[in-house]
C-alpha positions as CSV (number, residue, x, y, z in Angstrom):
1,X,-40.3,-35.8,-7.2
2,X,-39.6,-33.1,-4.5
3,X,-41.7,-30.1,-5.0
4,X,-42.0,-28.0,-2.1
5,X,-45.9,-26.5,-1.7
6,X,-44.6,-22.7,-1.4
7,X,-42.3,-23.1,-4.6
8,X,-44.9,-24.8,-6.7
9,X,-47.8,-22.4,-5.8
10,X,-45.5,-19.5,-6.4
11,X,-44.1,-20.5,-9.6
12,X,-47.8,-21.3,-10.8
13,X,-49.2,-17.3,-9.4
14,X,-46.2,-16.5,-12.4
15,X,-47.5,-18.6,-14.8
16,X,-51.4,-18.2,-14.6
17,X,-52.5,-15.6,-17.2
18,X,-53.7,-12.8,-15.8
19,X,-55.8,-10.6,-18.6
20,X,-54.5,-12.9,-21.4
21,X,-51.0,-11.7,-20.3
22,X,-48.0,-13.9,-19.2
23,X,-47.2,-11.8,-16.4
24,X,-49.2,-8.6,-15.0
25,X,-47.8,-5.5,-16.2
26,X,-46.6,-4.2,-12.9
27,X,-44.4,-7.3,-13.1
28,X,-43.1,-6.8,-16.3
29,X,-42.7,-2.8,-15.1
30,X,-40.8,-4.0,-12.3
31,X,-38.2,-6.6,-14.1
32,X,-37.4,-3.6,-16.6
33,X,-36.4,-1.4,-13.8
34,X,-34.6,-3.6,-11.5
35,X,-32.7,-4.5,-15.0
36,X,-32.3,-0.7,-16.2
37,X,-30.6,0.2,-12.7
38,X,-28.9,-3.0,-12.8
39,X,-27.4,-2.3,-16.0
40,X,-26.7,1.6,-15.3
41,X,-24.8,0.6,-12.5
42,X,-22.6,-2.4,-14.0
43,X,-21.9,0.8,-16.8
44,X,-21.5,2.8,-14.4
45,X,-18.9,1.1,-12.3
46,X,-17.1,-0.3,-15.3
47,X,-16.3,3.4,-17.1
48,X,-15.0,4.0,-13.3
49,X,-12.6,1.5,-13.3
50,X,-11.6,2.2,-16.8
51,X,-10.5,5.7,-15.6
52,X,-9.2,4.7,-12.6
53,X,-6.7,2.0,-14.5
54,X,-5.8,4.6,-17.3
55,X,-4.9,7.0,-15.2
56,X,-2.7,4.8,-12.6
57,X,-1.2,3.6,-16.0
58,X,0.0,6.6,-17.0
59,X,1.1,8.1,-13.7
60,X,3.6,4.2,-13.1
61,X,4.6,4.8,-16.8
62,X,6.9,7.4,-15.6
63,X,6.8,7.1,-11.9
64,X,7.9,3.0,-11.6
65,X,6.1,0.9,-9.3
66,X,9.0,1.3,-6.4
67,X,11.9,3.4,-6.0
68,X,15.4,2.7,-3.8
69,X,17.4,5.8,-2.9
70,X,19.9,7.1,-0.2
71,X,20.1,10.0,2.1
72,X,18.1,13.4,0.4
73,X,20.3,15.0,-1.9
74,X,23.4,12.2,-2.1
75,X,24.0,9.2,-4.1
76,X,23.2,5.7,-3.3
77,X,26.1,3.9,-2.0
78,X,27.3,1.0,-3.6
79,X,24.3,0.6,-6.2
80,X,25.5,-2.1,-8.5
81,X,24.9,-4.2,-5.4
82,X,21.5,-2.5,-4.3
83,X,20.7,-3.4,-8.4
84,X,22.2,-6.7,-8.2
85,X,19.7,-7.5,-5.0
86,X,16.6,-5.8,-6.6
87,X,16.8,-7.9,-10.1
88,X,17.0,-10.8,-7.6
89,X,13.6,-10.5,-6.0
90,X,11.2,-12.5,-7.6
91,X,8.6,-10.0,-7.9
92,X,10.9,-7.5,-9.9
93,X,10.9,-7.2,-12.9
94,X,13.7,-4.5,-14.1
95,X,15.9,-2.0,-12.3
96,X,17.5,1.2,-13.7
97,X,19.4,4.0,-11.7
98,X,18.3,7.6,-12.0
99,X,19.6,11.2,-10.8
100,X,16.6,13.2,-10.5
101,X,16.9,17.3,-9.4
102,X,15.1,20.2,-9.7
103,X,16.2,22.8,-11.9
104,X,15.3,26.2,-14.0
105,X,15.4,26.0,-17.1
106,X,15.4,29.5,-19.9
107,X,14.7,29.6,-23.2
108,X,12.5,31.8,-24.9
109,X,10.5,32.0,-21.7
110,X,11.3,30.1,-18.1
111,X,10.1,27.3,-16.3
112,X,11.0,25.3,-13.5
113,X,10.9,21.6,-14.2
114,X,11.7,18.2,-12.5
115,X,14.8,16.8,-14.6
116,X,15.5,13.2,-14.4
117,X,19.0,11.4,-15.5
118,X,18.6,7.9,-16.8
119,X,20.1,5.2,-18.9
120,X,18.5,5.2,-22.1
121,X,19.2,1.5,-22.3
122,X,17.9,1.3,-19.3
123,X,15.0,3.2,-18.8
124,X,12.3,0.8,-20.7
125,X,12.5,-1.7,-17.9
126,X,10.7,0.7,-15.6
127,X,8.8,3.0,-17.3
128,X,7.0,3.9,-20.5
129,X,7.7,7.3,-21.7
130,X,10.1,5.6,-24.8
131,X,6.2,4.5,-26.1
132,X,5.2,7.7,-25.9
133,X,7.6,9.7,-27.9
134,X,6.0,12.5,-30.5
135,X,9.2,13.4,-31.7
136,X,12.8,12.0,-31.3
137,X,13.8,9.0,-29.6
138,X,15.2,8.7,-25.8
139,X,18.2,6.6,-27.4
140,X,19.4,10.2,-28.2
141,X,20.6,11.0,-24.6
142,X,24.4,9.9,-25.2
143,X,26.3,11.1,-22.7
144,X,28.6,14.2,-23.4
145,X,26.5,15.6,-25.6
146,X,24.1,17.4,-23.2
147,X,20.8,16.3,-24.9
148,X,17.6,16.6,-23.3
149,X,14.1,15.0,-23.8
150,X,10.9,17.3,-22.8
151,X,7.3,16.7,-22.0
152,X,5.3,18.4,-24.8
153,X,3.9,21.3,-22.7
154,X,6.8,21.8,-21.3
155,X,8.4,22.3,-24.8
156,X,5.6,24.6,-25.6
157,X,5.6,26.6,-21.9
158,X,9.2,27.3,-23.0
159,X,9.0,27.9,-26.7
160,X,11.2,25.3,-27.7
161,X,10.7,22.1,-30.3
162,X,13.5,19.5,-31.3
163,X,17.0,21.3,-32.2
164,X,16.4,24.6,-30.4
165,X,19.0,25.2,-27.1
166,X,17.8,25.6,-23.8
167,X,19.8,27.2,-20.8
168,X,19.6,25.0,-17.3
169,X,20.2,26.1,-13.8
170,X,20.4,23.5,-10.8
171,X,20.9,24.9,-7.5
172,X,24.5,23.5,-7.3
173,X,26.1,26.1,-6.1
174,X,29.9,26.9,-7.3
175,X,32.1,29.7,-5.6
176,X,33.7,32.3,-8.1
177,X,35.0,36.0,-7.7
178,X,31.7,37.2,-7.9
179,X,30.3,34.7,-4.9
180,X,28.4,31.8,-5.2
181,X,26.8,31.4,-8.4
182,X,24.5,28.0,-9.4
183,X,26.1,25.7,-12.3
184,X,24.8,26.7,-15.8
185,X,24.9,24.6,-18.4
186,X,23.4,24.5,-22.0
187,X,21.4,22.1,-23.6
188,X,20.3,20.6,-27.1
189,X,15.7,19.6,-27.1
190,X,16.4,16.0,-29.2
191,X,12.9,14.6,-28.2
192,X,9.5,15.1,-27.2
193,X,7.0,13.1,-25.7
194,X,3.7,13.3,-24.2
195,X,2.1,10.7,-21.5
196,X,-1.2,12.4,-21.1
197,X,-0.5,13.5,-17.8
198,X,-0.1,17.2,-16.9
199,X,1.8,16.5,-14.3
200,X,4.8,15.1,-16.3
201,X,3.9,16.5,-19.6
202,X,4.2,20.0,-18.2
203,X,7.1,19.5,-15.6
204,X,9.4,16.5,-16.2
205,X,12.9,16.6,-18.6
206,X,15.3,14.0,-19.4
207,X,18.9,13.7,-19.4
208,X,21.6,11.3,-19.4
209,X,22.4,10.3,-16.0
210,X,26.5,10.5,-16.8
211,X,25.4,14.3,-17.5
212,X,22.6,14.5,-14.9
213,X,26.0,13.4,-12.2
214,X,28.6,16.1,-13.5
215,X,25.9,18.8,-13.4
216,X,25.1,18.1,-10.0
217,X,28.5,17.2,-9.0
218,X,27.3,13.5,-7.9
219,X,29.6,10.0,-8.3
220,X,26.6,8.3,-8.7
221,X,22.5,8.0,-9.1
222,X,20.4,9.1,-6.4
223,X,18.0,6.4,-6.5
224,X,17.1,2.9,-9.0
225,X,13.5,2.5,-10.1
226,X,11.7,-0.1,-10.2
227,X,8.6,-2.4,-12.3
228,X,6.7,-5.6,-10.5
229,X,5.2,-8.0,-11.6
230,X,1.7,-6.2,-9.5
231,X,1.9,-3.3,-8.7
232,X,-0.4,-4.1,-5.9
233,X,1.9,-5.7,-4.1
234,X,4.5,-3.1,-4.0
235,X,4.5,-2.7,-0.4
236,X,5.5,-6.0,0.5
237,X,8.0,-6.0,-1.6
238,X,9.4,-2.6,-0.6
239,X,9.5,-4.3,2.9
240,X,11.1,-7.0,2.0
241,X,14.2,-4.9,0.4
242,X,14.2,-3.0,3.1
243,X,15.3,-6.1,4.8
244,X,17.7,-7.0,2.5
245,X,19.1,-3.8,1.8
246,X,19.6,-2.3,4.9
247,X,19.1,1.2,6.9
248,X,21.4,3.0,4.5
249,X,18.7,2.6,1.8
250,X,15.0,3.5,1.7
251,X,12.4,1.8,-0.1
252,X,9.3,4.1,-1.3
253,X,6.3,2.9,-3.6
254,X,4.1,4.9,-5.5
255,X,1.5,4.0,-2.7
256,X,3.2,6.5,-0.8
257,X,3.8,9.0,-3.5
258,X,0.1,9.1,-4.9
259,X,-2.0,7.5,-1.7
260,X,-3.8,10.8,-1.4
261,X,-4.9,10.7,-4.9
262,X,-5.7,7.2,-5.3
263,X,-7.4,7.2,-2.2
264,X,-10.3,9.7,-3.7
265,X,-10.5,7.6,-6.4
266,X,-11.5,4.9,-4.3
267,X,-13.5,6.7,-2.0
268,X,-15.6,8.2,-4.9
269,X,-16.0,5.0,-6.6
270,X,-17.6,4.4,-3.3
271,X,-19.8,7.0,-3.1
272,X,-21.4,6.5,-6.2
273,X,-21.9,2.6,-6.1
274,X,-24.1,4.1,-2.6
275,X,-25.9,6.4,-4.6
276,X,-26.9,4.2,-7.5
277,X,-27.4,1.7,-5.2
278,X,-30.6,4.5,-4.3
279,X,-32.1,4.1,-7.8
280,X,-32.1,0.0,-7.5
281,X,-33.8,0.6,-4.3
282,X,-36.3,2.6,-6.1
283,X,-36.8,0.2,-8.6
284,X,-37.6,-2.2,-6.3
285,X,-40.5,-0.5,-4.9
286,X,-42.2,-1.4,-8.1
287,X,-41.8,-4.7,-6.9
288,X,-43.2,-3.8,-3.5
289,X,-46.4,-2.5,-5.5
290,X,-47.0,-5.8,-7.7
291,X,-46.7,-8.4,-4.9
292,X,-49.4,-5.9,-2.9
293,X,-51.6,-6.1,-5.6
294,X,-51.0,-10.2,-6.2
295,X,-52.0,-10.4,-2.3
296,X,-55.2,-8.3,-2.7
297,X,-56.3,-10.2,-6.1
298,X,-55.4,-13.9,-4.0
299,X,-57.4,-13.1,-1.2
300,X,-59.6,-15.8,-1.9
301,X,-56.8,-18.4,-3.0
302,X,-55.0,-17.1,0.4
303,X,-58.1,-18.4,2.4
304,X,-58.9,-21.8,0.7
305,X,-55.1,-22.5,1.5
306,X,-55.3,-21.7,4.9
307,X,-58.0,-23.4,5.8
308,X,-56.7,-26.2,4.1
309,X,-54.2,-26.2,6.7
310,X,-51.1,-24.1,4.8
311,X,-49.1,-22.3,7.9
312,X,-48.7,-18.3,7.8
313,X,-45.0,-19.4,7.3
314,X,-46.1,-21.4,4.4
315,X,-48.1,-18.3,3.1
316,X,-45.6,-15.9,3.6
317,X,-43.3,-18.7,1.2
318,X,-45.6,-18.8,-1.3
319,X,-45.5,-14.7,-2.4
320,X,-41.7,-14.3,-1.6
321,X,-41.3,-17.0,-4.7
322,X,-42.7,-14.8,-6.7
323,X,-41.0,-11.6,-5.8
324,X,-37.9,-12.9,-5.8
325,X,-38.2,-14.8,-9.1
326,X,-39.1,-11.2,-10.5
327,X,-35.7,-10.0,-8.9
328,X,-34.2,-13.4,-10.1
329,X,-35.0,-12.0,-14.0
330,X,-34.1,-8.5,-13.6
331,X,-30.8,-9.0,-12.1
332,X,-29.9,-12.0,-15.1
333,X,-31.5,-9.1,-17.3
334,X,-29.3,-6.5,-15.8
335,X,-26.2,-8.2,-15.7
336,X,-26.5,-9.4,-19.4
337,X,-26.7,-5.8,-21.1
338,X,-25.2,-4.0,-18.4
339,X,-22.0,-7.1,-19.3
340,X,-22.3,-6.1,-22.6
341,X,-22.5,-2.6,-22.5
342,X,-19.5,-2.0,-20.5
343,X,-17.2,-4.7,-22.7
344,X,-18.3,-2.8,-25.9
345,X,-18.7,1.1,-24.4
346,X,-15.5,2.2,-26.1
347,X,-16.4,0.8,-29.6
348,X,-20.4,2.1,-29.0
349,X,-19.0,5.5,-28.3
350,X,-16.6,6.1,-31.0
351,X,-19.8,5.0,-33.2
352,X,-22.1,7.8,-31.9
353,X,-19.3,10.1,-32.5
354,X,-18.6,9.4,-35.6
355,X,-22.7,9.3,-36.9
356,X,-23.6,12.4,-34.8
357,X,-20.5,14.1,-35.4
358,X,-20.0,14.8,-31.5
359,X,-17.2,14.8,-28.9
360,X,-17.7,13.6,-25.5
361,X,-14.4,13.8,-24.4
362,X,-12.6,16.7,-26.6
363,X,-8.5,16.5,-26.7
364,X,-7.9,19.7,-26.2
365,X,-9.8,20.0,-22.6
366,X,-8.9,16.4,-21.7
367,X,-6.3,14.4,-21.2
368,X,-7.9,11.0,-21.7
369,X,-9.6,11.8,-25.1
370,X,-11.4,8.4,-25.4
371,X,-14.1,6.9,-22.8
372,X,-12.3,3.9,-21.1
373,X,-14.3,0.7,-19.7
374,X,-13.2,-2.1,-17.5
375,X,-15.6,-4.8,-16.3
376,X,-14.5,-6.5,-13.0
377,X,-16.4,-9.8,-12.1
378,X,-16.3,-8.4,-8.2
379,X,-18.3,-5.3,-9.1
380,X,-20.8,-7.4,-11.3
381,X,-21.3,-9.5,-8.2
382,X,-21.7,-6.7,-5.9
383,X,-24.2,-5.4,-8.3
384,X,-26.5,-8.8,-8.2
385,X,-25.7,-9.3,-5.1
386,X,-27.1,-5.8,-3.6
387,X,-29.9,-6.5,-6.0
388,X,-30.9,-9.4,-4.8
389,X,-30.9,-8.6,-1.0
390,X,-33.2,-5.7,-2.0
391,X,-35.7,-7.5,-4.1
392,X,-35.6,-10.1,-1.1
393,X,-36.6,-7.2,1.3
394,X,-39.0,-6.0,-0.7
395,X,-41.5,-9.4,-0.8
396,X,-41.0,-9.5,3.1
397,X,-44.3,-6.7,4.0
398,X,-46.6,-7.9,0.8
399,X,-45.6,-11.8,2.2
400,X,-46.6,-10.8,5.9
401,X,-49.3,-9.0,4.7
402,X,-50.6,-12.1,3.2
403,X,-49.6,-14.3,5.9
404,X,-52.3,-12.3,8.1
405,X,-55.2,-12.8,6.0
406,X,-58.0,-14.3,7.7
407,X,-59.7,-17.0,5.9
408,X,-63.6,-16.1,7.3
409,X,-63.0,-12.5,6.3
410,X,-61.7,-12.8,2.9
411,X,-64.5,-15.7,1.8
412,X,-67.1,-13.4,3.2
413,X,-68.3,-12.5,0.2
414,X,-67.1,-15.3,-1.9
């Protein structure tokens, strides 16, 4: 049977009782903190990528994954056909044309806001905001009647709730005697929603596009939305409508729109898989400390082996089978809770809440009320992977250290 010298002398320094114990307790001290770190992290990372995913969620549910529009300011030319060649990608899937403008809108105080003209038919295909609905339904945007839909703090920044009339201004501007004058035109709140965003709850409005086009005097939309089937490969696509579409149309994704943003979330994910990374390393010292201790307590095994006829190299085998079988059952430690803990944070959360009658994350300072948690099998391995490579470095002094024992000195006093 093949048994290697350095694996079976290692595995048997982990076995032999040491003080009737199964394993010193600076070993057990030291598979409890690689495992603790291990496990913060995983947690760590996990409630990281649960906020980064709610929140990108939110911002495509009313942003759409990609976006086709014309010259600033003008309608896209010919946009059944820019539709017709979107739908046909594979990687699409839905299209809707959109008018969007900035306006002024009065009630019983004023507030500029981003007002958006869709298809209420439409509209689902690309985004989400019909899911999210508190009061009224988007289906209520017929065109003619000069309906509009309103984020909820919005609706509370002007006063307003569902039935109340608001006064819009659009900087369209119309000559009369008195000069140039921007179009006015009233409207009727039939719905409310809320996306948990401040950036849209506070600042977005919907119309009908047929009304969104007569109020801005357009003969069309001024761009079509769009939802892939990954989001992460929205550039590719964009490219390759670009293509197909031709220089009269341009092709943005929400890459573009929200890189800055995205991009901090990235970089301080980052940052802080560094910096816990620190408190691994610290853990592993512990390690440092029990193999130093195994190589002064073996001084006498260490000699009998060497002379013998076992190799520094074979020496230096024997104690790094040890150390990194310690890291071995930390990390499977680690990633087990720190697995566990991240796939059942929400639930464990809402638990303490409930018994100790706390709020971690309150609704009325945030806008994601609930702790989120995603577990992502590359993290995990980056995890045990970083882990390992530490506790690996860690048995390489204590190994040498042993490696330069010399057999007359340590059975000196033997």
């Amino acid at each position: 049977m093949f048994r290697p010298l350095e694996l079976f002398v290692g595995l048997r320094y982990t076995r032999a009782k040491r003080r009737n114990q199964f394993i010193s307790f600076i070993s057990t001290v030291s598979i409890v903190c690689i495992a603790i770190s291990v496990t913060a992290l995983i947690t760590v990372m996990s409630v990281m990528n649960g906020f980064d995913n709610e929140l990108r969620t939110r911002i495509l549910g009313a942003i759409s994954h990609a976006t086709v529009s014309g010259l600033p300011g003008e309608s896209v030319q010919n946009w059944p056909r820019a539709v017709q060649i979107a739908e046909a990608n594979s990687h699409v899937r839905g299209a809707a044309p959109y008018v969007e403008t900035q306006a002024f809108l009065q009630a019983r105080r004023p507030s500029g806001a981003l007002v958006r003209g869709i298809e209420p038919s439409e509209e689902p295909k690309v985004s989400d905001i019909d899911k999210h609905m508190v009061e009224g339904s988007l289906n209520d945007l017929v065109p003619g009647e000069w309906n509009i839909v309103l984020g909820r703090e919005l609706a509370m920044t002007l006063g307003v709730n569902v039935g109340d009339k608001i006064t819009m201004a659009v900087p369209e501007f119309r000559a009369t005697p008195m000069g140039s004058v921007p179009r006015l035109r009233g409207f009727r709140v039939t719905g409310i929603f809320e996306l948990g965003m401040q950036e849209f709850d506070s600042g977005l409005a919907l119309i009908n596009m047929s009304d969104a086009e007569k109020l801005n005097g357009l003969d069309g939309p001024t761009g079509i939305r769009l939802r892939l089937d990954d989001l992460f490969n929205a550039r590719p696509v964009a490219r390759e409508l670009a293509d197909q579409l031709g220089q009269i149309y341009r092709v943005e994704t929400w890459m573009d729109s929200h890189a800055n943003f995205f991009s901090a979330i990235s970089m301080e994910k980052k940052v802080m898989f560094i910096i816990l990374s620190l408190i691994i390393l610290v853990a592993v010292i512990n390690l440092i400390s029990m193999l130093m201790m195994l190589v002064t307590d073996k001084q006498a095994d260490i000699a009998i082996l060497r002379t013998l006829g076992s190799t520094p190299r074979s020496i230096m085998g024997m104690f790094m089978v040890q150390g990194v079988l310690v890291g071995f059952v930390g990390i499977g430690l680690g990633v087990s809770l720190g697995s566990l803990l991240s796939w059942r944070l929400p639930q464990i959360v809402k638990w303490i809440e409930h018994t100790f009658h706390v709020t971690f994350l309150s609704p009325d300072v945030y806008y994601i009320s609930e702790l989120p948690s995603q577990l992502v099998a590359r993290d995990v391995g980056n995890v045990a992977l970083v882990t390992f490579l530490f506790s690996l470095l860690a048995t390489i002094y204590p190994a040498w250290r042993a490696a330069r024992t010399q057999p007359a000195q340590a059975l000196r006093y033997e």
